[in-house]
N, C-alpha and C positions, 0 to 999 in steps of 0.2 A: 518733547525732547527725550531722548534714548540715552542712559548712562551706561556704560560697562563698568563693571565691577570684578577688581580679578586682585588675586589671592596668592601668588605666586611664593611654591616652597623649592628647595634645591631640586626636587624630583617630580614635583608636583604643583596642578596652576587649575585651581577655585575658580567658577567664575559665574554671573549673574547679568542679565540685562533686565535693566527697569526701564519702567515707561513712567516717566516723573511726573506726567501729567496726574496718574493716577497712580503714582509710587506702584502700580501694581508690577509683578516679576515675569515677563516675557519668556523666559529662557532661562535654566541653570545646567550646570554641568562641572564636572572634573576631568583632566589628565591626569594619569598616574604612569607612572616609570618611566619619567622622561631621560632619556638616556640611557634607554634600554630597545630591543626590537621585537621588545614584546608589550608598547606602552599599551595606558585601555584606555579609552574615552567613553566616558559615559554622558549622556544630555538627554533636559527633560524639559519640553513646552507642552502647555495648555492644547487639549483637544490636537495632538502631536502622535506620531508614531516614538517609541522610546527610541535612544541609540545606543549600541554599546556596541564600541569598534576596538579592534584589536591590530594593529601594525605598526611600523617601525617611526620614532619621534625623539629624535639624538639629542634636540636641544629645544628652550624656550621660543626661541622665533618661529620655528616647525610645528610648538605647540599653539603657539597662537594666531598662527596661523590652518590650523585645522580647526580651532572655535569660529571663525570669522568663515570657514567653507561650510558649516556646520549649519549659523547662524545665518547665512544666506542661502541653504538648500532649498530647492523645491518643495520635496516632499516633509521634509522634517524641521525647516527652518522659519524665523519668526517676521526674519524683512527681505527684504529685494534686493538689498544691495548694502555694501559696505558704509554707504556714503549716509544713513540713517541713525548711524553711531554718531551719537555728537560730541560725546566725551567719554574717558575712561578714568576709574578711579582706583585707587591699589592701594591697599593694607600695608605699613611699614613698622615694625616693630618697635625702631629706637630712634628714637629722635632729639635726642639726648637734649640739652640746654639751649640748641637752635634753634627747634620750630617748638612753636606754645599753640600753635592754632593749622588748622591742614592748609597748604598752597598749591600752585598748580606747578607744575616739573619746568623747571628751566635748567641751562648746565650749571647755574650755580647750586640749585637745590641740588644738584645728579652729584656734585661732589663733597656737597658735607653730608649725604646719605654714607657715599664712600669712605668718608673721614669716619664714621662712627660703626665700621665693620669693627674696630677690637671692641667696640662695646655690644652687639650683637653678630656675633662672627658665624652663626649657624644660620641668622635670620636673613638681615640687611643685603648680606651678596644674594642672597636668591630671590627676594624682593628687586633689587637691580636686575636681577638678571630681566624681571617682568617687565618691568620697565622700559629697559632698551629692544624687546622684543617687539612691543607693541610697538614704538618708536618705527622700529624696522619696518614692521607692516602695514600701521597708518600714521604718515610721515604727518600728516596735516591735524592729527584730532588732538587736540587739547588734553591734557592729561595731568590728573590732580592723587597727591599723597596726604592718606590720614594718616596721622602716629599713632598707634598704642599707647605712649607716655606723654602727648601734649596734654590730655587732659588735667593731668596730675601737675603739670606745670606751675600750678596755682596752688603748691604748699608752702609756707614758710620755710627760712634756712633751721628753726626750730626744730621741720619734722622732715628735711631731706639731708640734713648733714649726720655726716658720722662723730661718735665722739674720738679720731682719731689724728695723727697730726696733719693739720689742717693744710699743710706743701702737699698732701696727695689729691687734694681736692684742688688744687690751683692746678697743680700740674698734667693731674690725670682722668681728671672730673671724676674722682669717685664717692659719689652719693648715691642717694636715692631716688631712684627712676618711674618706680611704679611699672603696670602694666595695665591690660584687660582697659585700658584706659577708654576706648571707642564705647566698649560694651556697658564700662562705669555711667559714661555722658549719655548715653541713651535712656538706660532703665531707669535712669532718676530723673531725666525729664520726660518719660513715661509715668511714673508713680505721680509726678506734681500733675499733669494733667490730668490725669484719672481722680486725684482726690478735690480737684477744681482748686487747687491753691498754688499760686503765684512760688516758684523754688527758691525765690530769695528768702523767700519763710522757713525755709522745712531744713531742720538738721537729719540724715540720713544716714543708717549704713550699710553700703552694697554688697551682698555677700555674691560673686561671681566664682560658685563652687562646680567646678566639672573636675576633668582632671586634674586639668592645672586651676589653681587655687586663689583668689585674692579677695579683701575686703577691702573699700575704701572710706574713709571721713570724710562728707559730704557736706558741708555748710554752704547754703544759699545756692547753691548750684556748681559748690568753688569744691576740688579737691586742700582738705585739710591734711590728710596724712592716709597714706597707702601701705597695705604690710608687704606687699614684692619688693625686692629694694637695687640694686644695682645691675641686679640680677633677677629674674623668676625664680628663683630658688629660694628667695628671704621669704618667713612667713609662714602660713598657714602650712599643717601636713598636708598635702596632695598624692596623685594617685604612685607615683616613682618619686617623684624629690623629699627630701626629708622637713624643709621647711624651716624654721626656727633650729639653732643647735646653737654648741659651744661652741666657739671656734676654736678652742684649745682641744679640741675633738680630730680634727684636720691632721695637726703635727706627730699627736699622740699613736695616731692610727697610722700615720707614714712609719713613725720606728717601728711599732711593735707586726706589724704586718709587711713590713719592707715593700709596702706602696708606691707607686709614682704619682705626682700631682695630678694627671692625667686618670688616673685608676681609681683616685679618691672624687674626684670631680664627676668622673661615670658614676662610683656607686650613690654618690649623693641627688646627683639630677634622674639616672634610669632604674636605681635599683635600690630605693629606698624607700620611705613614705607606706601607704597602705600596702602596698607590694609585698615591702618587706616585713611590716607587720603580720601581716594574714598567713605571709606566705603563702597567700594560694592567689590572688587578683591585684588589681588596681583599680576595678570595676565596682563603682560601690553596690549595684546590682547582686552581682557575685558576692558580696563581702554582705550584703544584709540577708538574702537567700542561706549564707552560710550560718551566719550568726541564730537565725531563726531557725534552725535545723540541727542547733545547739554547737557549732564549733567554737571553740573559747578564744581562740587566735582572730577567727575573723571578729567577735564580738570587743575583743581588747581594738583591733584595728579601726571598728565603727566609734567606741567610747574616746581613741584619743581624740578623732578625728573631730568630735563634737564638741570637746570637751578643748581644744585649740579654737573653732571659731569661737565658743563661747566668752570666751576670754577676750579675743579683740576684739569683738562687739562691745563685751562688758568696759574697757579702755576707749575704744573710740567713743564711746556713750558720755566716759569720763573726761574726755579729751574735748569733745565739742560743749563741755556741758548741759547734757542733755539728750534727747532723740527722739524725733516726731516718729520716724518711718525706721523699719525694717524692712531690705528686700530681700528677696531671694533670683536668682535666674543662673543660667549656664546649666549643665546637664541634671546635676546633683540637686541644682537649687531648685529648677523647674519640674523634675520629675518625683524624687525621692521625699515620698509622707516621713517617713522613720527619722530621716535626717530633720527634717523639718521641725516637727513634735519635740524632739530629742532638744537641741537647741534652746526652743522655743520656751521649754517645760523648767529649764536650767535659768534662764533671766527674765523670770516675771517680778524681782526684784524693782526692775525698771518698770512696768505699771503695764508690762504686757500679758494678755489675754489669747492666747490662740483658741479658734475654734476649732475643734479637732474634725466635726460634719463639712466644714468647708476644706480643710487641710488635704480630708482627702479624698476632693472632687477633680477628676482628670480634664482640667482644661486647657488650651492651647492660648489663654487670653492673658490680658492683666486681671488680676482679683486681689481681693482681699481674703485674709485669711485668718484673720484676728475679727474677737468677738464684739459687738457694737461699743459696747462702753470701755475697750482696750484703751490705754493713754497713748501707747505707741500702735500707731498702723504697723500692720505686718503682711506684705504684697507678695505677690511671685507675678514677676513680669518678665514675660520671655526676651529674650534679648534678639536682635537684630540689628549686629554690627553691619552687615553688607548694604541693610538701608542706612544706617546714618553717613557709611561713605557714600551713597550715590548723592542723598542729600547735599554732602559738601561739595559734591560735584558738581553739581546740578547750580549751588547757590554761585560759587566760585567759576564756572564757566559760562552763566546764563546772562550776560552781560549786552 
């Protein structure tokens, strides 16, 4: 069985085919500037010539339908024909209080996707827009949506309600949503396999640090409490959002800078966080390169940055009572020693041990990186959200 896996942004549509038999990846690729006559297409198979095409692609149907011309080439393509796809699977960002587990697209999922555009209004339409694209060009293939926030589904009204008056949560569902949620559910049932023990054992907490930033409470395999919150903006500092703030920061900053909600909402989501620390990146690459080169701006940037996950580790730790595992993954988590160590070196309070010889070995695998007699494991496990959506693809349509 053949999954498509596609990633669709307002401009832009991700996309993957697996061969489920052996989860291996057949075909990956991007569009970029859809809606422009200058879109690029890029696509990469196995023992394949590369592609990189440049011409005009106004909209999502056009663009997925130049994957599916792509994907059946002669010369640079992976099958014969269209008809080899057996399902497709698409990333959806918010799935607010209705979907707790991924389903396959009917018009009723198509319009509470719609219903929850004011709760991700940059994401969810361009996710649809992927949606009916495909629809367009393969009228007949089955097609299945993972959330972002199902996983997180499974907190108490303890750790998703706000302490606010409670008529905005009835009326407007404003709580806590979570995110990263695909990538949360994978790498921690990666870590349970790898350490050979069952996840209903293992309390966890998933540090899913790149740009965008989140930790999650992991009990038995269940989200306990996520720091994103109604929004990707609650929580950890990240590479532009600021994270964690006052909220009496918001009102203060409209008078005295005669703001508009719209202006404070940009600086806070594009122009804040490491960004505006360093003042020089968002790239913690760039911001550790600096730091070590002695800039004092980028070194305050790395020290909050640390010195914020360390905190919600050290509370989730207190929150689950307890913590077998520490992970790490996403860009920050998997590539960056400094961050790592840094972290690492701050909460051995907790009975944690990192080996600093394994910390920092460049591998592409799961490992361990904490020393044998550690109390807490400390893993870096690469993430692969694109395989866990084929996977529920694959479970959810193999009928």
């Amino acid at each position: 069985m053949k999954v498509l896996v596609i990633n669709a942004g307002s401009s832009s549509l991700k996309y993957q085919l697996y061969n489920m038999m052996d989860e291996s990846v057949l075909a990956s690729g991007r569009v970029e500037r859809i809606g422009m006559d200058s879109s690029i297409v890029t696509h990469e198979s196995a023992n394949k010539p590369e592609v990189r095409d440049v011409r005009e692609i106004l909209d999502h149907v056009t663009a997925v339908k130049r994957v599916i011309d792509i994907l059946v080439h002669p010369d640079f393509g992976v099958i014969t024909s269209m008809s080899e796809i057996d399902a497709v699977g698409h990333r959806v960002v918010h799935g607010g209080e209705a979907f707790k587990h991924s389903v396959i697209v009917t018009q009723e999922v198509k319009a509470e996707i719609k219903r929850l555009f004011d709760l991700a209004p940059l994401h969810n339409p361009a996710h649809m827009m992927g949606i009916n694209a495909v629809e367009t060009n393969m009228p007949n293939v089955p097609q299945v949506v993972v959330f972002d926030t199902a996983f997180h589904q499974t907190m108490p009204e303890t750790s998703y309600l706000y302490p606010i008056p409670k008529v905005l949560y009835r009326r407007h569902k404003i709580r806590r949503y979570g995110f990263h949620g695909t990538s949360h559910a994978y790498v921690s049932d990666e870590a349970a396999r790898f350490l050979g023990k069952p996840i209903e054992s293992l309390k966890m907490v998933s540090c899913h640090i790149g740009n965008g930033a989140s930790c999650a409470a992991i009990v038995g395999g269940k989200t306990l409490d996520t720091s994103m919150g109604m929004t990707p903006l609650e929580g950890l500092m990240m590479g532009t959002r600021s994270g964690d703030i006052d909220p009496a920061i918001v009102p203060f900053v409209i008078n005295k800078e005669e703001l508009t909600l719209s202006e404070v909402n940009s600086m806070l989501n594009k122009h804040s966080g490491m960004q505006a620390i360093s003042g020089l990146s968002s790239d913690m690459r760039e911001i550790d390169e600096a730091m070590n080169a002695g800039d004092a701006n980028a070194k305050l940037a790395f020290d909050m940055f640390v010195y914020r996950l360390r905190k919600y580790i050290g509370a989730y730790a207190a929150a689950m009572n307890g913590i077998d595992v520490l992970l790490f993954t996403a860009g920050i988590g998997e590539n960056s020693v400094s961050v790592r160590r840094a972290v690492c070196e701050g909460i051995t309070f907790l009975g944690l041990e990192l080996d600093d010889a394994l910390n920092t070995e460049r591998k592409k695998t799961v490992r361990e990186i904490s020393k044998p007699d550690s109390r807490v494991k400390v893993l870096v496990v690469p993430t692969n959200e694109e395989l866990l959506i084929a996977r529920d693809t694959y479970k959810l349509t193999n009928v």
